[in-house]
Each structure stands twice: as structure tokens, then as C-alpha cells.
DSSP file (Angstrom, degrees, kcal/mol; ACC not computed):
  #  RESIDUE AA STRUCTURE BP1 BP2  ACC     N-H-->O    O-->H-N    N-H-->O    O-->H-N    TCO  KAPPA ALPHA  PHI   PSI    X-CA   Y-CA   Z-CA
    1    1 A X              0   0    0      0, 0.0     2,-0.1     0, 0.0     0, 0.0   0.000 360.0 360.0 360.0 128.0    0.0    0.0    0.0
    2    2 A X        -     0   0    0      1,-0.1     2,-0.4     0, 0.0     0, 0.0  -0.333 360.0-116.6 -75.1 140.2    1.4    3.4   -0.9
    3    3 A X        -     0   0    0     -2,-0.1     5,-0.2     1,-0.1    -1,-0.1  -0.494  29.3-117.7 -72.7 135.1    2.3    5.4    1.8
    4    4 A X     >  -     0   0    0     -2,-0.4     4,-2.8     1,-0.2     3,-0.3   0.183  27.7-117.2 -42.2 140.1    0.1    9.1    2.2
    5    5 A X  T  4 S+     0   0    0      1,-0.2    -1,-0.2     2,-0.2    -2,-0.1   0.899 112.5  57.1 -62.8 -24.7    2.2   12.2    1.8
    6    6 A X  T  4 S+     0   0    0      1,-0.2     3,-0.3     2,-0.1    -1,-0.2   0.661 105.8  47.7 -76.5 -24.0    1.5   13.3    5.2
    7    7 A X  T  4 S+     0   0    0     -3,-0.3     3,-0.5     1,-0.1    -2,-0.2   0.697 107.2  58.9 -78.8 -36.6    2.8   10.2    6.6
    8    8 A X  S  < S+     0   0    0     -4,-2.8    -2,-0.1     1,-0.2    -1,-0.1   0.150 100.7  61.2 -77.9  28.7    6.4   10.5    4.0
    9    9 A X  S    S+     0   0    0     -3,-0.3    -1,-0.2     2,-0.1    -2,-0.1   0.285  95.7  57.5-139.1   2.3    7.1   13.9    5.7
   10   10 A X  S    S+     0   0    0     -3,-0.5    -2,-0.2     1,-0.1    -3,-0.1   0.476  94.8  72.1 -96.5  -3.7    7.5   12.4    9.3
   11   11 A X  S    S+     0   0    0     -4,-0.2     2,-0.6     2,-0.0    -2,-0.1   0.679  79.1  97.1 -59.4 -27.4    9.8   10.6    7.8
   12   12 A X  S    S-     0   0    0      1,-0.1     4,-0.2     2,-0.1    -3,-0.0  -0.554  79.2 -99.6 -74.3 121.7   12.3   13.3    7.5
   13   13 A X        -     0   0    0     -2,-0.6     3,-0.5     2,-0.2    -1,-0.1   0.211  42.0-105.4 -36.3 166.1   15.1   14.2    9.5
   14   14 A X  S    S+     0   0    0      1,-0.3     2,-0.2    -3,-0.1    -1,-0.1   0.778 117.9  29.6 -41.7 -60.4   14.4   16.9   11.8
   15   15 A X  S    S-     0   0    0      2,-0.0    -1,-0.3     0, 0.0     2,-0.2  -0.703  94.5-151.9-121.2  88.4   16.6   19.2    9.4
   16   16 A X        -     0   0    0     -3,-0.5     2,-0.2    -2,-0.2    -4,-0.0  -0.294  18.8-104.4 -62.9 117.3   16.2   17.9    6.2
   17   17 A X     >> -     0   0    0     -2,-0.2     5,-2.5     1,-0.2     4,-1.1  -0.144  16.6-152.8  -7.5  89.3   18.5   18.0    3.1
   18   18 A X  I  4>S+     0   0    0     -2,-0.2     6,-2.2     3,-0.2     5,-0.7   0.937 100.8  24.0 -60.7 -34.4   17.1   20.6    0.6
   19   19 A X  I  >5S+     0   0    0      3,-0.2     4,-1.0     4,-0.2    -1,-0.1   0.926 132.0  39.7 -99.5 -68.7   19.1   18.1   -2.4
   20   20 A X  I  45S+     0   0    0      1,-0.2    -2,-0.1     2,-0.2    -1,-0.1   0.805 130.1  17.6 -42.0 -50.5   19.2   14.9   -0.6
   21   21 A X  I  <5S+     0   0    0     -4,-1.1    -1,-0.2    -9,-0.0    -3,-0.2   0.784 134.0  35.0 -96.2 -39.8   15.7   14.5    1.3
   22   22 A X  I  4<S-     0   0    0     -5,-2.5    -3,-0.2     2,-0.1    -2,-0.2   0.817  97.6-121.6-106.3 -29.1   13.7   17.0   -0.5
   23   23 A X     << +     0   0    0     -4,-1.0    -4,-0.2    -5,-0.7    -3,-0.1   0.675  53.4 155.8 103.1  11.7   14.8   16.9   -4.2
   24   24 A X        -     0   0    0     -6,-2.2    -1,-0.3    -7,-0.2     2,-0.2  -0.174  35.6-144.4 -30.5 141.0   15.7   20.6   -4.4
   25   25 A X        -     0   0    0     -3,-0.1    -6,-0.1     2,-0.0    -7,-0.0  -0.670  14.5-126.0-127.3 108.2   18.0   21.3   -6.8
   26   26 A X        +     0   0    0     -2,-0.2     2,-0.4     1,-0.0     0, 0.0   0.387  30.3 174.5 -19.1 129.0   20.6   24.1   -5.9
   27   27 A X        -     0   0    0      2,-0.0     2,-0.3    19,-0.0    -1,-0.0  -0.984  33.9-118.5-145.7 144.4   21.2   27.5   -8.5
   28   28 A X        -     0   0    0     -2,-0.4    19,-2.3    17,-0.0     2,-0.4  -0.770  35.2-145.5 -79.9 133.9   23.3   30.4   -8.0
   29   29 A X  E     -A   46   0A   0     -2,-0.3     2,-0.4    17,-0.2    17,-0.2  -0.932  10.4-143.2 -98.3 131.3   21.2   33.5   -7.9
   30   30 A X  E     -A   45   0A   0     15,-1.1    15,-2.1    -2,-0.4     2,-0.5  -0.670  15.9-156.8 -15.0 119.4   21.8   37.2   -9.0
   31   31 A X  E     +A   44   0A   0     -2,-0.4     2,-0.5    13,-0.2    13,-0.2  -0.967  15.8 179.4-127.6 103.3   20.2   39.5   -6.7
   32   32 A X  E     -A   43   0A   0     11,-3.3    11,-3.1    -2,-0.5     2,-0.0  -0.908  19.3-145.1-132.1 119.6   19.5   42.9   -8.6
   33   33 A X  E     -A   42   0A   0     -2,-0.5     2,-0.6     9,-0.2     9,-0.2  -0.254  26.8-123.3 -83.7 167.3   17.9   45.5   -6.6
   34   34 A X      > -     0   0    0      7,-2.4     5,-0.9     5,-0.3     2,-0.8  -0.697   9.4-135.0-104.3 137.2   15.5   47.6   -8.6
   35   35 A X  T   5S+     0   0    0     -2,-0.6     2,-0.3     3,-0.1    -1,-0.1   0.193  77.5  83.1-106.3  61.8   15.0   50.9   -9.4
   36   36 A X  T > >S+     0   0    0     -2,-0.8     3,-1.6     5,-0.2     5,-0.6  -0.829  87.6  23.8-111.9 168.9   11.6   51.1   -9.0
   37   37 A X  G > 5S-     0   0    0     -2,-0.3     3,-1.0     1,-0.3    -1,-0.1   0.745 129.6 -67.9  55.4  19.4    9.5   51.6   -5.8
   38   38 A X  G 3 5S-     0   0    0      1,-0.2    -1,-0.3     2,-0.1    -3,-0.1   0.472  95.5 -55.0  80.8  20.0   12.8   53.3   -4.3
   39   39 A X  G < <S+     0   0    0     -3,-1.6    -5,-0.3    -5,-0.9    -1,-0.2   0.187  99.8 129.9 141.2 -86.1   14.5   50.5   -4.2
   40   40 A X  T < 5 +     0   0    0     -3,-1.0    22,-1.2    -4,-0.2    23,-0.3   0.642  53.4  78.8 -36.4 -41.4   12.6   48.5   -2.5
   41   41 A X      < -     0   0    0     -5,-0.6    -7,-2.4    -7,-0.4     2,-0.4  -0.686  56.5-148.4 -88.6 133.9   12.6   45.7   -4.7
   42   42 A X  E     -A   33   0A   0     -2,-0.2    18,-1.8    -9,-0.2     2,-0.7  -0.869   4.2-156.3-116.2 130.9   14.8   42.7   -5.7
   43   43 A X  E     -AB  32  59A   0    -11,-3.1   -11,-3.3    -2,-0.4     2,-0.6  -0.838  12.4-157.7 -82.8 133.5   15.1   41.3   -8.6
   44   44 A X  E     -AB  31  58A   0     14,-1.6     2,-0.7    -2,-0.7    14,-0.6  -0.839  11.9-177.7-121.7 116.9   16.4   37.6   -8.5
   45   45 A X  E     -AB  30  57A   0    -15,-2.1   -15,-1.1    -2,-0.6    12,-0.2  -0.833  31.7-124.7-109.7 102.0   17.9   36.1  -11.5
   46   46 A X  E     -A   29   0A   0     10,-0.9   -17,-0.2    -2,-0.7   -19,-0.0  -0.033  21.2-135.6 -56.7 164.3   19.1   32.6  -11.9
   47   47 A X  S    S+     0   0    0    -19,-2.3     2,-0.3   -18,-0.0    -1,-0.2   0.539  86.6  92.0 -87.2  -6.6   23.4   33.1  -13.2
   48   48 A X        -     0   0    0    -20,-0.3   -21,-0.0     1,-0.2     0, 0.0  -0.698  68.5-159.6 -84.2 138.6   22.4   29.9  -16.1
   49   49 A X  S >> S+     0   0    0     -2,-0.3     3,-1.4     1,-0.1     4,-1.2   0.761  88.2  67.3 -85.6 -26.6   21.3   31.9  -19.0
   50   50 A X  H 3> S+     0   0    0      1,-0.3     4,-1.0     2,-0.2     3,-0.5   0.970  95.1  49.3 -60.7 -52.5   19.7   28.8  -20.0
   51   51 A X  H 34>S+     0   0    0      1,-0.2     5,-1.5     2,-0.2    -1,-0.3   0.605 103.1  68.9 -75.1  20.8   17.1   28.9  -17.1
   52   52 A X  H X>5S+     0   0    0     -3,-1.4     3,-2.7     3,-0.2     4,-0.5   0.904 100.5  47.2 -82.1 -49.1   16.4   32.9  -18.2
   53   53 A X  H 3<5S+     0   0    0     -4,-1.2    -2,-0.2    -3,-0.5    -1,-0.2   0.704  99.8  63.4 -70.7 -16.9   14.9   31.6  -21.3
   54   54 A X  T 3<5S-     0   0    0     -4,-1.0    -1,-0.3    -5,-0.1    -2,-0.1   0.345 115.2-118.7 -90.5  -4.1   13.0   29.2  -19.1
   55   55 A X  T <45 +     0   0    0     -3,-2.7     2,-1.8     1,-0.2    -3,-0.2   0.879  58.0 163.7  58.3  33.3   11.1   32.8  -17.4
   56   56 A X     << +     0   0    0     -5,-1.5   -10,-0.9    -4,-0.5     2,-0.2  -0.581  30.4 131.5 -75.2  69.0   13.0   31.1  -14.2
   57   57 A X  E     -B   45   0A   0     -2,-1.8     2,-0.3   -12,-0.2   -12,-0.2  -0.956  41.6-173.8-138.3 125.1   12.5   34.6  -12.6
   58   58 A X  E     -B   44   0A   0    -14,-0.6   -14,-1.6    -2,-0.2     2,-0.4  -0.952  16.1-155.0-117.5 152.2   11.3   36.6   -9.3
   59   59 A X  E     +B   43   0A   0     -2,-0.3   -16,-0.2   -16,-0.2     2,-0.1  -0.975  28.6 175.0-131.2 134.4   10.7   39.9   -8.0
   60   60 A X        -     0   0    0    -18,-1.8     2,-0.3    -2,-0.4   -20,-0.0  -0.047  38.3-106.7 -83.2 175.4   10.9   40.3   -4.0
   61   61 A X    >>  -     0   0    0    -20,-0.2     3,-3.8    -2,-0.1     2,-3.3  -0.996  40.5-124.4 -85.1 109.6   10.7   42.9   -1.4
   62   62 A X  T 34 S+     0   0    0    -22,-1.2   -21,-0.1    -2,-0.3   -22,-0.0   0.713 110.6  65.0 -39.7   2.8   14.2   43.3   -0.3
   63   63 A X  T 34 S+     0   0    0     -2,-3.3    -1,-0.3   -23,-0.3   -22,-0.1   0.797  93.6  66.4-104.5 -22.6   13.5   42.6    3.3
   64   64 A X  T <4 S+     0   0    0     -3,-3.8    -2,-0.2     2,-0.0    -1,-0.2   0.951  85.4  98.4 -48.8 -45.3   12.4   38.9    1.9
   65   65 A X     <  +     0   0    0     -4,-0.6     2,-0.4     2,-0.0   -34,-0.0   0.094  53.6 179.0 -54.6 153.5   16.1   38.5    1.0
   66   66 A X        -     0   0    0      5,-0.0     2,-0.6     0, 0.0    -3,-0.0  -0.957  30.6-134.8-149.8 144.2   18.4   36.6    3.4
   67   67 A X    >   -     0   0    0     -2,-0.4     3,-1.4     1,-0.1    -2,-0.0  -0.925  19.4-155.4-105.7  90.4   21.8   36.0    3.1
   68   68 A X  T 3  S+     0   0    0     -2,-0.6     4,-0.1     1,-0.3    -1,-0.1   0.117  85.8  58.7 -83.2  -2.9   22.0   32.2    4.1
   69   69 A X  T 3  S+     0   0    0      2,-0.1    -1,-0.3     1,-0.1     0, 0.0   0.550  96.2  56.3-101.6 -27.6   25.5   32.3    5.2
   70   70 A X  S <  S+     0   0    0     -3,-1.4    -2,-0.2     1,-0.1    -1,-0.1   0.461  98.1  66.7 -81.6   7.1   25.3   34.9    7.8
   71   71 A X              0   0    0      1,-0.2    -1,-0.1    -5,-0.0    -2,-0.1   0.611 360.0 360.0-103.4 -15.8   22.8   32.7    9.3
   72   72 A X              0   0    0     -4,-0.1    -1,-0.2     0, 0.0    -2,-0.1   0.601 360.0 360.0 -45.8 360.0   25.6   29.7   10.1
């Protein structure tokens, strides 16, 4: 019997693996603030030109951003 999806997500470590456990797959981002709204705004841009073509694209509030290495 296949297991529910709510039942495979207690299965997961505590702190899970974004590539290993969850099936993330890791991109370097471009972080380009914008000059619209003062500011305010980031645009986030994958560095593969390939995934541009893909519309692999966001726009933030800058206060969304986090810099995931000052957080170690």
C-alpha cells in the first residue's frame, strides 16, 4: 500500500537535506535591486542563462532577502 504524503514527511530528519531528502535542486542566484519603488525591490535572477529563457525569474521585497551564510 502506498504510503500518504503526510505520513512520507515524518519521515524526514528533523533538518532535512534541501538536495538529498527533499529533491531541491541548488542554482546560484543574481540578486539585482531595482530601481523602481525606491529600491525596495529585488530582482532575483538565476546566473544559467539557459534557465532565463525558461522565465526562471522573481521579484521580491528586499526585506524577503536573506543571506543564508550569515545565518551559520
Amino acid at each position: 500500500m502506498a504510503q500518504a504524503v503526510e505520513d512520507l514527511w515524518r519521515e524526514l530528519p528533523p533538518n532535512p537535506d534541501p538536495e538529498d531528502d527533499l529533491g531541491y535542486e541548488l542554482v546560484e542566484l543574481d540578486f539585482i535591486p531595482t530601481s523602481t519603488s525606491g529600491g525596495k525591490e529585488v530582482l532575483v535572477l538565476p546566473t544559467d542563462e539557459e534557465m532565463l529563457r525558461e522565465d526562471a525569474f522573481i521579484v521580491i521585497d528586499r526585506s524577503s532577502v536573506e543571506d543564508l551564510g550569515d545565518l551559520a
